[in-house]
N, C-alpha and C positions, 0 to 999 in steps of 0.2 A: 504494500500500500504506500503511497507518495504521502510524504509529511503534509502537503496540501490537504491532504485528504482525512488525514488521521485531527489532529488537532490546532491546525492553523500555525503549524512548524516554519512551515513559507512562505509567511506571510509576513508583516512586519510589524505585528502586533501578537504576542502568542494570545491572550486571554482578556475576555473583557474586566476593567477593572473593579476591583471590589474596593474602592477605596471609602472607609467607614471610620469619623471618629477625628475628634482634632487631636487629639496623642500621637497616633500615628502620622495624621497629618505634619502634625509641628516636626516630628523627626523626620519626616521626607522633605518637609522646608530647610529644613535646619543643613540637611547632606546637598540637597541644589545649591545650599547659598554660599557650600564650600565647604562647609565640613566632613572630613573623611569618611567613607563607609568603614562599618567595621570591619569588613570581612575581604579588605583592598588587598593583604597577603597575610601569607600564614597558614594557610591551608593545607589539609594532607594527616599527613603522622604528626606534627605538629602543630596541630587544631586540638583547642580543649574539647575534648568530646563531651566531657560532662554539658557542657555550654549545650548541644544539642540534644543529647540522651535523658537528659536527667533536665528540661529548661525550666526553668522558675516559673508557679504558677503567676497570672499577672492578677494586679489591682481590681479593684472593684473599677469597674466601665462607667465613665461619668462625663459628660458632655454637656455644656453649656446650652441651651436655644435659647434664640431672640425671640421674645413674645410667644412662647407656648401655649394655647389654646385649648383648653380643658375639654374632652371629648364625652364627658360623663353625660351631656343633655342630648347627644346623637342618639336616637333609639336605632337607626337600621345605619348600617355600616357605609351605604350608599351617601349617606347623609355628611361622612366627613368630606374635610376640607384641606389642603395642604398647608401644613404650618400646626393641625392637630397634633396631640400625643398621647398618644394610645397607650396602653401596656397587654401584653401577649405574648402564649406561654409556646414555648417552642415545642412542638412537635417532632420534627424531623428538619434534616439538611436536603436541601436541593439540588436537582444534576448540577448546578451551577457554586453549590458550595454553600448558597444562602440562606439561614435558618428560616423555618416555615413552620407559623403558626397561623391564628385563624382569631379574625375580629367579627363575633355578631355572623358566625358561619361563613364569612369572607375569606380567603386567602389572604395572607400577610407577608410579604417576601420583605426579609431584614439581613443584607450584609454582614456580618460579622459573629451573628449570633448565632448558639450551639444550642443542641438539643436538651432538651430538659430545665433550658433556664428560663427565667420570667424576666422580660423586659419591658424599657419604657422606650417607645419609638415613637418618632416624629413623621405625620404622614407627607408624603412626597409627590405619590400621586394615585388618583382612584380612577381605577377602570374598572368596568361589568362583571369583570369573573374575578380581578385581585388588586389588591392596592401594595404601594413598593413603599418603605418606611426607612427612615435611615436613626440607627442604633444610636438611643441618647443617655441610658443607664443602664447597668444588669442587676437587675433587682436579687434574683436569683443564680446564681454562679455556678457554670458546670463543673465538675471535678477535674473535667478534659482542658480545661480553658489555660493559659501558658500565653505566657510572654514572646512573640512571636522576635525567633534572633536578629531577623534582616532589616535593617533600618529605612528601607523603603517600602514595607512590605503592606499593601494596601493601597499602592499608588502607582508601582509599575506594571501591574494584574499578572504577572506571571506565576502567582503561588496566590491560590484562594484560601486555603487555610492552613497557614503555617500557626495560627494562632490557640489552636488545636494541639494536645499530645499524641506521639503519632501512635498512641491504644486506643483514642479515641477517632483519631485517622482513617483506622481498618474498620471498626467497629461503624464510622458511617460511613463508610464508602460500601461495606456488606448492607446494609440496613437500606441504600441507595437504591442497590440490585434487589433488594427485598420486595421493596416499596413496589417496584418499578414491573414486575413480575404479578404482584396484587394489583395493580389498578391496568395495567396494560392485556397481561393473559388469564386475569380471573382465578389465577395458581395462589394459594396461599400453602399448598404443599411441597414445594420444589427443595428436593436435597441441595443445599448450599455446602461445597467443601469450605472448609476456612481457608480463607485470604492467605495468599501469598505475597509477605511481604518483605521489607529489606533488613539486614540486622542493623545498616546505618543508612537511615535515607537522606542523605544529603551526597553530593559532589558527584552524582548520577549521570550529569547527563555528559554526554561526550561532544556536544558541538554547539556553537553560539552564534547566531545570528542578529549583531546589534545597530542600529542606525547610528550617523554620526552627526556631531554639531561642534561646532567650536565656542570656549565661552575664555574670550581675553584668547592668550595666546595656546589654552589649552582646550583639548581635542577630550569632549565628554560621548562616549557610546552607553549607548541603552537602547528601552524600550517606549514608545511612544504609551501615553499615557491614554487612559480610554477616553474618545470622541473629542483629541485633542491634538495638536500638531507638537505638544511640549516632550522633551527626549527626558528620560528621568534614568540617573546615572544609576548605573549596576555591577559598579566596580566591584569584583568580589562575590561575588552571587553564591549565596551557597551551595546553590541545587548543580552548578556547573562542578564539572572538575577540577580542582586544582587546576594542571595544565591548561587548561582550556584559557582558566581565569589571567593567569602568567604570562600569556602568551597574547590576550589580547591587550590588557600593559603592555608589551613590548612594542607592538603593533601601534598603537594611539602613542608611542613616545617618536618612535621612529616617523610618524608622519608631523609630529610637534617637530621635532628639531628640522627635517628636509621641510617645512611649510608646504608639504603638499595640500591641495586644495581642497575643500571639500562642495561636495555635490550643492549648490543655489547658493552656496557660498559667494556676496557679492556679486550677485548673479551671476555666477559660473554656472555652468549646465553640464562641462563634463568633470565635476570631480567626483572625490572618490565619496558613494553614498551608504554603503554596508563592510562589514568586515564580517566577514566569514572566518570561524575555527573550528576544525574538527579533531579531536585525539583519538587514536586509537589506543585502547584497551591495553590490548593486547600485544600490539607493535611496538606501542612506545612511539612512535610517527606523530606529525600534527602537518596539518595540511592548509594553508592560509592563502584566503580566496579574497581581492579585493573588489567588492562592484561597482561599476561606476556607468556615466550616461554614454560616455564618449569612446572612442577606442585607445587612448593613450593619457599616460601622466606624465607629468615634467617631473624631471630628474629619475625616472624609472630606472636605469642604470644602480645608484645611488640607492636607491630604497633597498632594489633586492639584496644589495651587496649589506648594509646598515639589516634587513631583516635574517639573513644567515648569521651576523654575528652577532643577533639578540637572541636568535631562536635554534640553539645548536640543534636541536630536534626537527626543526622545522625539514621535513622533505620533496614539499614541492609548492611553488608560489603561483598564485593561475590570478588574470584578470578573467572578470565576467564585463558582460557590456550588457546592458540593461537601459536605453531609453526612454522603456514606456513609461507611463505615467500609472503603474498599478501597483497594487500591495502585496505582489507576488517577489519573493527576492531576488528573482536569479533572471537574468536573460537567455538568449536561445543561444550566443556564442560566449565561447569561454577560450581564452588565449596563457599556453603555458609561458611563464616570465622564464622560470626556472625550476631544475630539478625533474624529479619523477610527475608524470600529468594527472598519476593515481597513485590511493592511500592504500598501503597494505592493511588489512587487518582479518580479525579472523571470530567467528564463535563456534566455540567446540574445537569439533575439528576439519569444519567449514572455514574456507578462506575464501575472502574477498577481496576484489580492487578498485576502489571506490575514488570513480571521478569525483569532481567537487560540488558536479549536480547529482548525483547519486543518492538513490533513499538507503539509508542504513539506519535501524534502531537507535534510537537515541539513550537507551538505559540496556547496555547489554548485560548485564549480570540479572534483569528480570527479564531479558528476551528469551535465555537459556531457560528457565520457569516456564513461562510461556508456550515456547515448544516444545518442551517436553509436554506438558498437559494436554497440548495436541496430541500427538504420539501417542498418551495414555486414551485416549479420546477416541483415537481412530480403531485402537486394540489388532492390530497390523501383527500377520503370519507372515508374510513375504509371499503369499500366495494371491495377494487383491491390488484391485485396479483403483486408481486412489484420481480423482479430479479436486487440483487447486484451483478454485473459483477467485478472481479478483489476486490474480497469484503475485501481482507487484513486479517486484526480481526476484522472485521465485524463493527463497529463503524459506519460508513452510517446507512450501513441495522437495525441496533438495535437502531439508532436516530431514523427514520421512522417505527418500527414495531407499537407501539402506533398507530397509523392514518392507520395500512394499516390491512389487512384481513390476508394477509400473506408473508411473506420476506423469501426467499431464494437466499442464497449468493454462488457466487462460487469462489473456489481460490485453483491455482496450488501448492501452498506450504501448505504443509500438519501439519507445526506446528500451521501455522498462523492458519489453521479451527480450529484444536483441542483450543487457544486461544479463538477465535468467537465463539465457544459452550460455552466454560465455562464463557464467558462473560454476553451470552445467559441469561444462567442459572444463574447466579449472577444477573442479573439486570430484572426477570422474565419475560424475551420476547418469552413464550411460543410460539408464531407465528413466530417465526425464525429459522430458520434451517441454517446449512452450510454445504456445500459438497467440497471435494476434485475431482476439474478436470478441463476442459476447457470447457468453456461457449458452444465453438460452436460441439462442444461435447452432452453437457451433456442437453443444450436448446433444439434442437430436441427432443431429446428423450424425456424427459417432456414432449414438447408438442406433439408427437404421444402418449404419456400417460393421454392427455386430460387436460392437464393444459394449462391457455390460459392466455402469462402474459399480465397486463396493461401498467407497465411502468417497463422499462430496465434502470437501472443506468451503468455507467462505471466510472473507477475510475483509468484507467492503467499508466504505466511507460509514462516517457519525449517520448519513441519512440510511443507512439499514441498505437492505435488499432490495433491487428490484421486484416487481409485484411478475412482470415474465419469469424473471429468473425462480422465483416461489412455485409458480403452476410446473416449471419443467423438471425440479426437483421433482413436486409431486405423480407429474408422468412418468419420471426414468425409475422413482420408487428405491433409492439405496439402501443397502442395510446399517447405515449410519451416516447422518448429518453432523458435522463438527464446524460450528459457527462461533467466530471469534469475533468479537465485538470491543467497539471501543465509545458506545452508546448504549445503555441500560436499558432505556428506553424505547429505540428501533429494536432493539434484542428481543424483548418483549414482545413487542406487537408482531414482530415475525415469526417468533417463536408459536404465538398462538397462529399461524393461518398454518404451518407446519404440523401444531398437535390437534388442528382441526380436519387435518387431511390426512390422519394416520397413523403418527408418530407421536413417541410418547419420550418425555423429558426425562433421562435418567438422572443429571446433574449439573449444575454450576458452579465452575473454578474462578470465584475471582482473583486478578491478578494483580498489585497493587505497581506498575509501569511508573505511573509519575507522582512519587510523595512529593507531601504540602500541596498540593494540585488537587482541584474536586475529580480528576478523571481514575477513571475508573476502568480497565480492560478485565471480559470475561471470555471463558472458555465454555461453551455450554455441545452437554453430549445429546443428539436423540437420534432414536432408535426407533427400525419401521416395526410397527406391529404387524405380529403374522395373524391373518383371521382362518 
């Protein structure tokens, strides 16, 4: 699956933001107006872990409003006003992270707030089915509630709840899929395995994708703040790797001292407007991708020579050229400055070589989780015919060729197959193939060609299944569906037109992919009943 696809990875904003509360506020003022993040180095072996493992519960939540308006004379919920403050008791967290309680039978969406507490919220705005309230006290305090470490956390939207312990982390992120299962497929009985989670979930992810702005004669990268053009500095992130973090320091120094330009910069149009990092794992490699509008930078010479001797890991330097005017990071051409033009890296005992537009997991130590639960999912003798629906670069299908008779993947994007072959072919999965097309296409045909698969994986976008692709399942009839989701929600709702056409729900794995984040990846088994 293409990070587009998966969670707004390539895009230039990852998450919309939850920004809730002047506490948090003031300390993300406080780090724009120049004061250091905390987490700018020091990372790694050399990170007080306790600081994260063990994080101090926070204060009692207490917010100041202008003219608060007493909501006690509203008899129907419809009745309030913005600028009311309500109090309401949390129920549950939302696919989106945000506590959810209920005013007068209404829905109440509140940012910040954890299940179980009772708060006092300011209303924001009323619509027909729910009104959005912003967090003004916590009357009642969850056990789970902690001082979130990141100093901008609540304002650059990339982590919805770090403000959370992470027991209480898994506990709603299961309770998400729970939810999500009862109101979507009518199931209030679905075996739920327990959550697969990290023993340290932070410094996860392997690659960074940050906008750039300059303030004085220094060069600040981040994340664009929700429904706003402002960059909010992420130096030090914790959720990034170490290396990742080290390496984009080095990168924003190197372009401070050359004054290379940056992208509307003085109305410049070709400078540089993203920094790409990506670390491998397992290589030890970091791979630094500059994008910009134009096809050339002043002083390029200079830079690469100054980025080799910041980045002794650094193994290959690529411009991307990117013009358009969209929220997509990457453009269609990419130019090697220097070095190798791909990242080696590897999971298991899978290897890969990964241009700089290349989808690779972005948390590989739960990718391994992951597929394996597939694998446990598909229950593979070496003797069955296995179809990767939505196969990406094939990485499911080439975990499972080993254990299966034969893998064929399909996938509408024509770079990603040509990828999946040569990964193929790199990692000797003679029994893999990849095809460019749509499943409910290309699966008939196969099987009026006599192929008769065992088990159908999927692996699609947050918007679920095609509604074709569901009937062809239910025509071809396998003895096992292994759907991997990265939406609770379309999981659900597919999940029922599936056990309404046959199949019955043996299990769900949830996967816990992106800590401090409300996302949520599941692995879920069914199996056709025989009548």
């Amino acid at each position: 699956m293409s990070e587009q696809k998966r969670s707004g990875q390539g895009t230039q904003n990852n998450h919309k933001s939850t920004a809730y509360g002047k506490k948090l506020g003031e300390r993300a003022a406080a780090n724009q107006a120049g004061a250091k993040p905390a987490f700018k180095q020091g990372h790694g072996k050399n990170r007080d872990q306790s600081s994260y493992s063990k994080a101090k519960p926070s204060h009692k939540y207490k917010q100041e409003v202008r003219g608060p308006r007493p909501s006690a004379g509203r008899e129907h919920a419809d009745e309030l006003q913005a600028g009311d403050v309500i109090v309401v008791t949390i129920k549950r967290l939302g696919i989106n992270g945000e506590g959810v309680g209920y005013y007068r039978r209404k829905a109440v969406f509140i940012d910040g707030a954890i299940t179980n507490e009772v708060v006092k919220a300011e209303v924001k705005e009323v619509q027909p089915k729910f009104i959005k309230a912003q967090l003004v006290e916590v009357e009642k305090r969850s056990r789970f509630r902690i001082e979130p470490p990141c100093p901008v956390f609540g304002i650059c939207g990339g982590c919805q709840i770090q403000h959370i312990s992470y027991e209480g982390q898994l506990q709603a992120k299961t309770d998400i899929v729970r939810e999500a299962f009862s109101r979507y497929a009518g199931r209030e009985d679905v075996k739920f395995k327990p959550i697969l989670g990290m023993e340290h979930p932070w410094d996860y992810r392997n690659k960074a994708q940050l906008q750039l702005k300059r303030k004085g004669h220094e060069v600040i990268a981040g994340l664009y703040e929700a429904d706003s053009h402002t960059i909010v500095d992420i130096s030090g992130c914790p959720i990034q790797h170490p290396k990742v973090n080290e390496a984009v320091e080095k990168v924003k120094s190197v372009l401070e001292e050359l004054r290379i330009p940056l992208h509307k910069e003085n109305g410049n149009k070709d400078g540089v407007r993203t920094i790409v990092v990506r670390h491998g794992f397992q290589s030890g490699e970091l791979q630094v991708t500059l994008v910009t509008a134009g096809g050339k930078l002043p002083r390029q010479d200079d830079l690469v020579r100054m980025l080799r001797l910041s980045i002794p890991e650094v193994s290959g330097i690529s411009l991307n050229i990117n013009p358009k005017k969209t929220s997509l990071i990457f453009g269609d051409r990419t130019i090697s400055l220097w070095g190798a033009e791909s990242m080696q890296e590897s999971l298991s005992d899978l290897q890969f070589s990964l241009s700089p537009r290349a989808f690779f997991q972005l948390n590989p130590q739960q990718t391994v989780k992951l597929y394996e639960s597939v694998r446990a999912a598909a229950g593979l003798t070496g003797k069955e015919t296995v179809i990767d629906a939505y196969c990406g670069t094939g990485t499911i299908g080439l975990w499972l060729a080993p254990y299966a008779k034969e893998v064929r993947g399909i996938e509408t994007i024509p770079e990603a197959v040509e990828d999946a072959k040569a990964n193929a072919q790199r990692n000797g999965r003679a029994n893999a193939s990849f095809h460019v097309g749509q499943a409910e296409e290309l699966l008939p045909r196969w099987v009026k060609e006599g192929m008769k698969p065992d088990v159908i994986i999927a692996d699609p976008p947050r918007t679920g299944l095609d509604s074709r692709f569901l009937e062809t399942v239910l025509r071809t009839k396998p003895k096992r569906f292994v759907y991997v989701s990265c939406n609770p929600s379309t999981l659900a709702k597919d999940c029922k037109v599936l056990l309404d056409g046959g199949y019955e729900l043996e299990w769900v794995q949830p996967v816990d992919m992106f800590p401090q984040t409300s996302h949520v990846e599941c692995v879920a088994l069914l199996t056709r009943v025989e009548k």
